[in-house]
C-alpha positions as CSV (number, residue, x, y, z in Angstrom):
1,X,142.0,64.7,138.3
2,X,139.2,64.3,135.4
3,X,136.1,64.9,135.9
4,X,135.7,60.6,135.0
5,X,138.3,59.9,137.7
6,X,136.4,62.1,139.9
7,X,133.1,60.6,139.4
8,X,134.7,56.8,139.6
9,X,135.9,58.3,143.5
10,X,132.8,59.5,144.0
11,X,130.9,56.8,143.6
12,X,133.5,54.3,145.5
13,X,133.0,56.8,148.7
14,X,129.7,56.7,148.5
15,X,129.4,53.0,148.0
16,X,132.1,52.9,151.3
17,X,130.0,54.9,153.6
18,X,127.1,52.4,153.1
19,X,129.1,49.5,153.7
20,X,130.6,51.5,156.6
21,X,126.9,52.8,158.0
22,X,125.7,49.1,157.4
23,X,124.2,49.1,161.2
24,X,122.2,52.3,160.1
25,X,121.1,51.7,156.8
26,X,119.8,48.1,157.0
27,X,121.1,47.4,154.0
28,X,123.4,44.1,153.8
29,X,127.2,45.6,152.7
30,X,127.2,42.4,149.9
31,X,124.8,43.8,147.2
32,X,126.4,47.8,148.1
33,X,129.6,46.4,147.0
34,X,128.4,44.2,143.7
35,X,126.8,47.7,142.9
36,X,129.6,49.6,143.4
37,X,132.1,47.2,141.6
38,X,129.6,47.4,138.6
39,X,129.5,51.3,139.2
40,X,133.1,52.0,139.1
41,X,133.9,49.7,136.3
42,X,130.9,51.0,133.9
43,X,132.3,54.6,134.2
44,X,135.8,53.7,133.3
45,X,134.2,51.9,130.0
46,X,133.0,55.5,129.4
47,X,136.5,56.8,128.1
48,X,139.2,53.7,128.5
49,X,141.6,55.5,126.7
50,X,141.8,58.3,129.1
51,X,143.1,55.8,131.6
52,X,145.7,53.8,129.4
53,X,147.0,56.0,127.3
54,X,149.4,57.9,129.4
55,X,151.2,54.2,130.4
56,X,150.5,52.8,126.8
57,X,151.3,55.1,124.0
58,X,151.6,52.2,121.1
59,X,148.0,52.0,121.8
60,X,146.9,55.9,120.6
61,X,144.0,55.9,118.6
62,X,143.9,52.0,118.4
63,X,140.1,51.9,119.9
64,X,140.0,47.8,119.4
65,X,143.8,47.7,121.1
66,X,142.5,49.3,124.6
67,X,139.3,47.8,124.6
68,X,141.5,44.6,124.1
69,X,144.0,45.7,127.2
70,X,140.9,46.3,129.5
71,X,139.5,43.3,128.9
72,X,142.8,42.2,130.1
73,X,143.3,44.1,132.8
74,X,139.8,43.0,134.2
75,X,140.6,39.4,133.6
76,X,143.5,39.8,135.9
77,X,142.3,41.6,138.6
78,X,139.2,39.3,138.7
79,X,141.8,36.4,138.1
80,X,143.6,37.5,141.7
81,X,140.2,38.3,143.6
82,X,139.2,34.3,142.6
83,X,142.5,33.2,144.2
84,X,141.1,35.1,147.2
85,X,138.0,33.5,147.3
86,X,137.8,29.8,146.5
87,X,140.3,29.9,149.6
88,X,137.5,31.8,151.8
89,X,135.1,29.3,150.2
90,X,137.3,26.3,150.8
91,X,138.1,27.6,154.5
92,X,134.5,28.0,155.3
93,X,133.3,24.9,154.4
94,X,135.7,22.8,155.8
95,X,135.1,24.9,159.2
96,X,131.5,24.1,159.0
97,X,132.5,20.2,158.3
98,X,133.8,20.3,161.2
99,X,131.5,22.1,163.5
100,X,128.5,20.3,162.2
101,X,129.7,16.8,162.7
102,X,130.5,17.8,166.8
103,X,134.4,18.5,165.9
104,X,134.4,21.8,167.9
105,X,133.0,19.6,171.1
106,X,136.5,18.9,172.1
107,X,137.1,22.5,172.1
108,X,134.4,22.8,174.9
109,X,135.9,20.0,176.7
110,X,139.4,21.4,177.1
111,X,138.5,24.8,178.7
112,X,135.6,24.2,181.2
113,X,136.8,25.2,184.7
114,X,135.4,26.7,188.0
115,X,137.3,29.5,188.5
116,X,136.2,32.7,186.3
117,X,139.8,33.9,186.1
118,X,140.9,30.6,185.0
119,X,138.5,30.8,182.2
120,X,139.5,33.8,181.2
121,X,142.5,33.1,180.6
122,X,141.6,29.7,178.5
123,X,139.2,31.4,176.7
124,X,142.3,34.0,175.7
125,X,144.6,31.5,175.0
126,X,142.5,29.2,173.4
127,X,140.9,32.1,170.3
128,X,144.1,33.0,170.0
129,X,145.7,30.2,168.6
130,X,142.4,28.9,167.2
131,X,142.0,31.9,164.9
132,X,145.6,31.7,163.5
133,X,143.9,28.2,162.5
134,X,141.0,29.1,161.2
135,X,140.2,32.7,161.1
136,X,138.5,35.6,163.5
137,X,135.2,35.2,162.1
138,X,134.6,31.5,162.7
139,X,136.9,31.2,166.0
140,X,134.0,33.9,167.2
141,X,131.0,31.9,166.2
142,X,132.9,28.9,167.8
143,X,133.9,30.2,171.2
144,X,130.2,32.1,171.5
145,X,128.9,28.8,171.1
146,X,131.5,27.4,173.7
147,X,130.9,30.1,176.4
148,X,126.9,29.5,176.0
149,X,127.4,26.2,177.6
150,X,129.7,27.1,180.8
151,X,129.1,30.6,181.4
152,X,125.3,31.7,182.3
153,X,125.4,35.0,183.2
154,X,124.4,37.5,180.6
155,X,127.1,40.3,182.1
156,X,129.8,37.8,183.0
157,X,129.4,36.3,179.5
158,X,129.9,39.9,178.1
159,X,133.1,39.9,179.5
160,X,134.4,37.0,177.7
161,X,132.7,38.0,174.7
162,X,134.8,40.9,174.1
163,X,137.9,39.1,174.9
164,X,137.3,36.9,172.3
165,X,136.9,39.5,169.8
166,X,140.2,40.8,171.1
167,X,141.7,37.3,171.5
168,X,140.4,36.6,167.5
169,X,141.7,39.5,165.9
170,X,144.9,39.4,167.4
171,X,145.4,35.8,166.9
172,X,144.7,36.3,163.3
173,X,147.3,39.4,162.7
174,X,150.1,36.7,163.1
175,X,149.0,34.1,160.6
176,X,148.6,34.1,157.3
177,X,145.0,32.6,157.3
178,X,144.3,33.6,160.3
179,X,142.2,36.6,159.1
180,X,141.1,37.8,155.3
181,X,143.4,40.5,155.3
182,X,146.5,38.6,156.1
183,X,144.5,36.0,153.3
184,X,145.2,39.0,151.0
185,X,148.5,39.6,151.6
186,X,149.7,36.4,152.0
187,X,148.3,35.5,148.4
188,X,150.1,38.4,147.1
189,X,153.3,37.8,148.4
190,X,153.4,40.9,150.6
191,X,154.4,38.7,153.3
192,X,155.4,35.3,153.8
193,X,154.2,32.4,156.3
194,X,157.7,32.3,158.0
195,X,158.4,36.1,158.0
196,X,155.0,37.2,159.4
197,X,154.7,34.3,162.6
198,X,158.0,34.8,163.5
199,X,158.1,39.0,163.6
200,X,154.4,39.5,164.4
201,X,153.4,36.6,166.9
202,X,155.1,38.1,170.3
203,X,153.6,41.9,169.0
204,X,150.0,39.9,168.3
205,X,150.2,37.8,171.9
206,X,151.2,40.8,173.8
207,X,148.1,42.8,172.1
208,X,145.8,39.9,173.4
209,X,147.8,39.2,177.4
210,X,147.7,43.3,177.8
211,X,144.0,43.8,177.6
212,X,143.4,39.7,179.7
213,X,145.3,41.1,182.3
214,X,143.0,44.2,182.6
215,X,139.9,42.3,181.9
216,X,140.3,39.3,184.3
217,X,139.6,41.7,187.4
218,X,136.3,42.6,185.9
219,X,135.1,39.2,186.7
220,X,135.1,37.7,190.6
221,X,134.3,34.2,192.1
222,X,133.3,31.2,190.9
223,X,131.4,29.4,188.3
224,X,128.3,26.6,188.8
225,X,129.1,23.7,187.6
226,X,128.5,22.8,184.1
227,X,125.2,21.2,183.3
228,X,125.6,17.7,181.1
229,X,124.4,18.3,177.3
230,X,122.7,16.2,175.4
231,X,124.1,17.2,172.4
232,X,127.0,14.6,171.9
233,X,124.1,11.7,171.7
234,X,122.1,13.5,169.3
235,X,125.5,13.4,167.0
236,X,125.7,10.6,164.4
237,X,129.7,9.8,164.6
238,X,131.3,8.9,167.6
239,X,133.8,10.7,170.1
240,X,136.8,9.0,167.9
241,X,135.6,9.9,164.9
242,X,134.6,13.4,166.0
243,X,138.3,13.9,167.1
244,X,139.3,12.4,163.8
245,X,137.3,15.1,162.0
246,X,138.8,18.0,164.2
247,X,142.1,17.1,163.1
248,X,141.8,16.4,160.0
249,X,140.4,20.0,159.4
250,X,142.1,21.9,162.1
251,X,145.6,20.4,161.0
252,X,145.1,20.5,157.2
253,X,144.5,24.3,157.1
254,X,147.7,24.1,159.5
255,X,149.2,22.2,156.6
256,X,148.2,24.6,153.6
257,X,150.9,27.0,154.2
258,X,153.4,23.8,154.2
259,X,151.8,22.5,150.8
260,X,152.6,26.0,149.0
261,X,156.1,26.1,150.5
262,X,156.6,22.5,148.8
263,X,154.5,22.5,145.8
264,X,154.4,26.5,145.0
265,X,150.9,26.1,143.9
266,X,148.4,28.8,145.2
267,X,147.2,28.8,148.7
268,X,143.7,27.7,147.7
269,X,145.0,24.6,145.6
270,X,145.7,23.6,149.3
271,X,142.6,24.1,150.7
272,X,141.0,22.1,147.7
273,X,143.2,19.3,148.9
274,X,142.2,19.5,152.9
275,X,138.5,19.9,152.0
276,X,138.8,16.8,149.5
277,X,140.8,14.7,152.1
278,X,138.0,15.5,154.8
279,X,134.8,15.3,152.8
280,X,136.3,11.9,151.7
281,X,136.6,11.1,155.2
282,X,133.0,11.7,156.1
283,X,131.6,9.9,154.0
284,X,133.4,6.9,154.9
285,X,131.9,7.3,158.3
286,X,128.8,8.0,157.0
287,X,128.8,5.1,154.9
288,X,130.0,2.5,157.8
289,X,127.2,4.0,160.1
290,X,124.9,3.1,157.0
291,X,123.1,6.2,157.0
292,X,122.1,5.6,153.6
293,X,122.9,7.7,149.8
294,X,120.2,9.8,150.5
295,X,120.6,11.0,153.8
296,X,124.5,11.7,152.4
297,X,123.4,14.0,149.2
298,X,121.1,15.8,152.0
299,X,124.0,16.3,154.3
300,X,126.5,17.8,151.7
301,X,123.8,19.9,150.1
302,X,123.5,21.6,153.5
303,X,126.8,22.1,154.0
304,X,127.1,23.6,151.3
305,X,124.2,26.0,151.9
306,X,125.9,27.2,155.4
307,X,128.2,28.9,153.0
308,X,128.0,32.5,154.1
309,X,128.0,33.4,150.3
310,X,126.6,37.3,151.2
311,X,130.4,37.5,152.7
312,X,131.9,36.0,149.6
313,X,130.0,38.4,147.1
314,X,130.8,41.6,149.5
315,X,134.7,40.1,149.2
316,X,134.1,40.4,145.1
317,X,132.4,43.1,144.8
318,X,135.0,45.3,147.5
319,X,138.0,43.9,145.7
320,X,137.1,44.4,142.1
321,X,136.2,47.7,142.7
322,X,139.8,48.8,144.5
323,X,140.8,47.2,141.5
324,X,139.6,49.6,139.5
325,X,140.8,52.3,141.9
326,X,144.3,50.9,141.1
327,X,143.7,50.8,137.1
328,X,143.1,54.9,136.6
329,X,146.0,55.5,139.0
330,X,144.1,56.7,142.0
331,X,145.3,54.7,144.3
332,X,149.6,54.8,143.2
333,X,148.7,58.8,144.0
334,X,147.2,58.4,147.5
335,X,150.5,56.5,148.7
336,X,152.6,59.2,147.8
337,X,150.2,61.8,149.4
338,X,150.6,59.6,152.6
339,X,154.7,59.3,152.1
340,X,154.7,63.1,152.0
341,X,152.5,63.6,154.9
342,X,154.2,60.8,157.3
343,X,158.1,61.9,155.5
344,X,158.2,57.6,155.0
345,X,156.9,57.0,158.6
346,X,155.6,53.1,157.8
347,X,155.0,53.1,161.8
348,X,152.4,56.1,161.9
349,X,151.2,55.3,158.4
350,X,149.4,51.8,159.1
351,X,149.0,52.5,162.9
352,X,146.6,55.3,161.3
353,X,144.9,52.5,158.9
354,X,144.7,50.4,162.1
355,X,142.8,53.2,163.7
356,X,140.2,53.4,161.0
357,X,140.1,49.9,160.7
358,X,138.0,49.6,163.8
359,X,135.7,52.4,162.2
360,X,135.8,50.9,158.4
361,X,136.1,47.6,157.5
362,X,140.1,46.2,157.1
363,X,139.5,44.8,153.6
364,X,139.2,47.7,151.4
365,X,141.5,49.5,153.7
366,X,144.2,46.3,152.7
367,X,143.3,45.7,149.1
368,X,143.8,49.7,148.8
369,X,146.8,49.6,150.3
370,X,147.9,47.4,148.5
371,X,147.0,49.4,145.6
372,X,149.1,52.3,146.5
373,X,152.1,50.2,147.5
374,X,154.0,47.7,145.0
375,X,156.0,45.5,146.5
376,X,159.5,46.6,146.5
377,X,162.7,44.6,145.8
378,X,164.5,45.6,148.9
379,X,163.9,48.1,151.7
380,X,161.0,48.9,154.1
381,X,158.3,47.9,151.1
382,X,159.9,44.5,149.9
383,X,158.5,41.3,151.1
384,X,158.6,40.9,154.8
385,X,158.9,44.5,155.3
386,X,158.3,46.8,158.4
387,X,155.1,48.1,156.1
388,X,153.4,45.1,155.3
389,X,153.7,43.1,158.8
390,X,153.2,46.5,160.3
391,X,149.5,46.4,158.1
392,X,148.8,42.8,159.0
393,X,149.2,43.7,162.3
394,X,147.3,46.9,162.8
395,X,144.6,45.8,159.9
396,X,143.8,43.2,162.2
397,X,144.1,43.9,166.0
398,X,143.0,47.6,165.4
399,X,139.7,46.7,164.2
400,X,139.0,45.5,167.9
401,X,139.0,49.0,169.2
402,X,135.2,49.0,168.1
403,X,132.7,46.3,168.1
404,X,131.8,47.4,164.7
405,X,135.5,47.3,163.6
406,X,136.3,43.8,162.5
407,X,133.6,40.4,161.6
408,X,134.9,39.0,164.8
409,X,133.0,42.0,166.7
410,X,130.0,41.9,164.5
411,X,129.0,38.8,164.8
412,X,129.8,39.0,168.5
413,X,127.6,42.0,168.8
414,X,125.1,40.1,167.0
415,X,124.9,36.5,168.9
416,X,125.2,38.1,172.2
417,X,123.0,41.6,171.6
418,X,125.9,44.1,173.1
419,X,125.6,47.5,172.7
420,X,128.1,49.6,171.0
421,X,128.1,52.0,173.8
422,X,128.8,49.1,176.5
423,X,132.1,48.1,174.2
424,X,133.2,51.2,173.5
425,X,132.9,52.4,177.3
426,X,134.1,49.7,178.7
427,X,136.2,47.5,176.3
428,X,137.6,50.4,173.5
429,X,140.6,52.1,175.6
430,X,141.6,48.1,177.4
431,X,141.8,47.3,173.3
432,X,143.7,50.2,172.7
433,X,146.2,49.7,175.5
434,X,147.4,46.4,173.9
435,X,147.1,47.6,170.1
436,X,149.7,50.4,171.1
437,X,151.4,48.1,173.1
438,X,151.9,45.2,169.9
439,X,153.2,48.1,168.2
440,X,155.9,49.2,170.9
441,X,157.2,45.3,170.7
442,X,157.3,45.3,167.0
443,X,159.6,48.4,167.3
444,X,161.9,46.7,170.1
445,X,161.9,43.5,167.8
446,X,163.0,45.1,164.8
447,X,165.8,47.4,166.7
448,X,167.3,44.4,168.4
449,X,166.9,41.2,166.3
450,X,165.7,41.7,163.1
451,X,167.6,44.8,161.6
């Protein structure tokens, strides 16, 4: 390793451990990332031909040749980050469409019950499925909101809390915009929409029904009854048109997958269409209420400036500098230090990254993997492959081992103020029990159906 590879590492750990130590540092993970990206990519402009010349030896001595293939090369990566994130962007704002015009209410509606088991066990059901819709982050924000209105007490709403990080993460393992990482390897073709529901759904459910089974005798008795809100007169559409809007976002990011499979255009040219189709449609309703043009242009500017964009600029930042990683070769030699270590084991491999995806955050951990493993034409590695449903699986349900593992537990830690130490006691080893457990299933699937 040169001492410019080295110091490209270097400062990629460095900028990892503050993204990592986040809680500690106080300082937000977006502009560590933008700084690191910036970092990484500076020092390989220090010497480019140290890193292209052993794979391009037509371009020796030909400075305006390699400063003509980086340019490429960084036109490309940032080409397949964008991909990445105008479908985050696209996804997010139709979410908040939705949940700002009362879409989410019916949500609320569907799950309220007496019984604290019972609700449990909605609650479970309910993330689960939601987050293969939308994703882990938003189904988190979502249900929080939910439980704040049936469930008052701080330590039985604890309870549920975690389960809904649980319930999140594993729901988004199985989908292929259920969570950013399976995002990620969706877009590259690591996996596919068909391949990954129907291998990793049973593995994801039984990593959610394992740890609800243990959790549901933490709680006892009853629940008051529900106190009426006031919250669905304050709304300016309807009860129809609010279930209109639920649908018409819920089922068109159901639908994107569908449009790629029909079209073969890029997942987010199908999010363009959903978010187009359902802006359209509240405006209509905006106009037949006769709110007026200005009170429209208000409501879509603030929409718009819900946009968690800090996420979206850590996303960029993270992923253009793994990129780089991947350019001077760092990352094709890590995956062969792993194969030699494991002897090929893809099952202790990524249940290793799932392990330190509940202590680091999953996207790096993804996009690096993805650097060190090309997709093969046939074989464990090829599309569909134990390796790659095996990371989308572990990537995402072992991040809720910690509450600091995935943005489901972060946010959760954050809206309802639990402590690491009250997770990690309490909820870490019930997490663990059905991440091992998905795992086991996978194995069973694979020996008796799918080899």
């Amino acid at each position: 390793m040169t001492s410019l590879t080295l110091a490209i590492v270097v400062v990629f750990i460095m900028g990892y451990l503050c993204i990592a130590l986040e809680s500690l540092t106080k300082v937000n993970k977006a502009p560590v990332a933008l700084l690191m990206c910036v970092a990484c990519w500076t020092l390989f402009m220090v010497n480019p031909s140290e890193f292209v010349l052993p794979g391009m030896p037509e371009l020796t001595g030909n400075a305006a040749g390699i400063l003509a293939h980086v340019g490429e090369s960084l036109r490309e990566h940032l080409g397949e980050t964008a991909e990445t994130l105008f479908f985050l962007m696209g996804a997010m704002t139709i979410v908040e469409v939705v949940d700002t015009n009362g879409g989410f209410n019916f949500v609320r509606d569907s799950i309220q019950t007496h019984s604290k088991r019972g609700l449990l066990w909605r609650i479970a059901f309910m993330t689960f499925f939601l987050s293969a819709i939308l994703d882990n982050l938003t189904t988190s924000i979502v249900m929080i909101m939910v439980l704040r209105k049936l469930v008052a007490d701080k330590q039985d709403r604890m309870v549920y809390a975690a389960l809904v990080i649980i319930a999140a993460n594993s729901g988004g393992a199985f989908s292929p915009i259920g969570d950013v990482t399976t995002i990620m390897l969706w877009i590259a073709g690591s996996i596919t929409t068909v391949g990954v529901i129907t291998e990793i759904l049973v593995p994801s459910l039984v990593s959610m029904l394992v740890p609800a089974f243990i959790m549901q005798y933490m709680l006892k008795g009853k629940l008051p009854a529900m106190v009426a809100s006031a919250e669905d007169s304050t709304l300016a559409f309807t009860r129809v048109q609010r279930r209109i809007i639920f649908f018409l976002g819920v089922g068109g990011l159901m639908f994107v997958p569908i449009f790629r499979y029909l079209t073969d255009l890029p997942p987010y040219m199908g999010i363009l269409l959903v978010l187009g189709v359902l802006w359209t449609a509240t405006e209509i309703f905006h106009r037949r209420m006769h709110l007026g043009e200005d009170s429209m242009s208000a409501r879509v500017i603030a929409l718009l400036r819900k946009i968690d964009m800090g996420t979206i600029l850590f996303f960029l930042g993270i992923l253009m500098a793994v990129g780089c990683l991947a350019e001077i070769g760092v990352l094709t030699a890590m995956g062969r230090g792993l194969d030699s270590v494991s002897g090929g084991n893809h099952y202790l491999v990524t249940g290793i990254i799932g392990v330190l995806s509940s202590i680091v955050d999953n996207v790096p951990l993804v996009a690096g993997c993805m650097g060190m493993y090309p997709i093969a034409p046939t074989g464990d590695m090829a599309v569909d492959g134990i390796f790659w449903q095996l990371l989308a699986y572990c990537a995402g349900v072992g991040g809720s081992m910690l509450i600091i593992g995935s943005a489901a537990g972060v946010v959760v830690m954050g809206l309802e103020k639990i402590t690491f130490g009250w997770y990690m006691k309490r909820i870490t080893w019930v997490a663990f029990v059905g991440y091992l457990a998905g795992i086991l299933v996978y194995w069973v699937e694979r020996m008796l159906f799918f080899d």
